[in-house]
N, C-alpha and C positions, 0 to 999 in steps of 0.2 A: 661161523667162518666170516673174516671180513672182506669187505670188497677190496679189489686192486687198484688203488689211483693213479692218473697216470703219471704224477712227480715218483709214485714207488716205481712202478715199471720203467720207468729213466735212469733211477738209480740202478735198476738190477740190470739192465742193457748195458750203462754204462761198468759195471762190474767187470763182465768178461770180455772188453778190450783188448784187455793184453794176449787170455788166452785164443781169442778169434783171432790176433795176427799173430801169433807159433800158428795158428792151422790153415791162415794164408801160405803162409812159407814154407808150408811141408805136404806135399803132393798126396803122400802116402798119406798119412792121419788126415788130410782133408779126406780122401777119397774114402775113409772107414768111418770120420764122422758121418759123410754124407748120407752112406749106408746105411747106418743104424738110424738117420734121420729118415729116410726115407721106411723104414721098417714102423718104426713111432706110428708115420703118419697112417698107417695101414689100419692099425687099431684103434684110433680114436672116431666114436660113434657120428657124434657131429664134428661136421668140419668150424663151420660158422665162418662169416666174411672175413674176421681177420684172419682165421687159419687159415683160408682157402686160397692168402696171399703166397705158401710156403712153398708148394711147388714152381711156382716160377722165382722165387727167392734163391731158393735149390737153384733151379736152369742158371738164374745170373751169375750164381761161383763160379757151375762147373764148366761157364762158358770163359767167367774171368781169368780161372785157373790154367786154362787150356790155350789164354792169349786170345782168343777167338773173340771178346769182346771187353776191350780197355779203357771203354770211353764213361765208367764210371770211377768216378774219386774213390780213392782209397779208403777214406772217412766212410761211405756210401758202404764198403765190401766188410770193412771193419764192422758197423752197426748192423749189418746181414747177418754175420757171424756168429755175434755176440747174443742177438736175439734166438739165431737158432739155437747155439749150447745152453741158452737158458730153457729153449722148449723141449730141448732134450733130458734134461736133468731131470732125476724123477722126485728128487725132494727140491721143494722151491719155495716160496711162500706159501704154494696150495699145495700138497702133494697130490700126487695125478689118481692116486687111487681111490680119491673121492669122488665117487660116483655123481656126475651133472656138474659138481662144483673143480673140480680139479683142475678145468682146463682153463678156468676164467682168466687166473693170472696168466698163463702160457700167452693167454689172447691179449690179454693188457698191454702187454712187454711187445708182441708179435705187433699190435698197433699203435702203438707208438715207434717204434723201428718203421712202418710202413708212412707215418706220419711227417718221420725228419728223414725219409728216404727218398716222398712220391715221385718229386719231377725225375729222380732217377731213375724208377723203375719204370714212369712210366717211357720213358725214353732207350730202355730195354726191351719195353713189351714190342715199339714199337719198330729198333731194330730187329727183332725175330721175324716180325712178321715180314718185313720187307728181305729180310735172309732165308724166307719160307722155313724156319726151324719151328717144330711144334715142342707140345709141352711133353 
């Protein structure tokens, strides 16, 4: 199997663009991708630090979605998006059902999205907390 670079997981981020904004703009299919994303996360053994970015990735939608927190660029919810339907996919570059290796791309893609994302999430983390909203 080969490793994931991060000029591939750029590319694969940038792939589903278009489909991450149809799932900004549709309340319903956000709120079913979410689910099944959240379902994913349940079952993958290790999380590892770029996974373990995914849950408050999650929170930033379902807070953007909700109007509840708008002070990130659109670019910013787009590349959230995109990165997730890529962790969701189960054929990807690595398919997930290789045991140890499956997730690596997932991670690749997940950090690079967290890489052209930070000062905006972390400017998220740091509205939650001053809005007392947990994870």
């Amino acid at each position: 199997m080969k490793e994931v670079n991060e000029e591939e997981a750029n590319k694969e981020l940038e792939k589903r663009y278009g489909k991450a904004e149809v799932l900004i703009n549709n309340d319903d299919k956000m709120e079913k991708f979410l689910r099944k994303l959240e379902k994913k996360l349940k079952v993958i053994p290790i999380a590892g630090s770029a996974l373990s970015n995914i849950p408050i990735m999650i929170s930033m939608i379902k807070n953007y979605i909700k109007k509840e927190y708008t002070e990130a660029p659109i670019g910013t919810i787009v590349a959230i998006v995109s990165a997730l339907i890529y962790f969701l996919a189960p054929i990807d570059l690595i398919p997930d059902f290789f045991a140890g290796i499956g997730f690596a791309d997932d991670a690749a893609v997940i950090a690079a999205c967290v890489k052209l994302i930070h000062d905006d999430l972390e400017e998220y983390k740091k509205w939650r907390e001053e809005n007392g909203i947990g994870e």
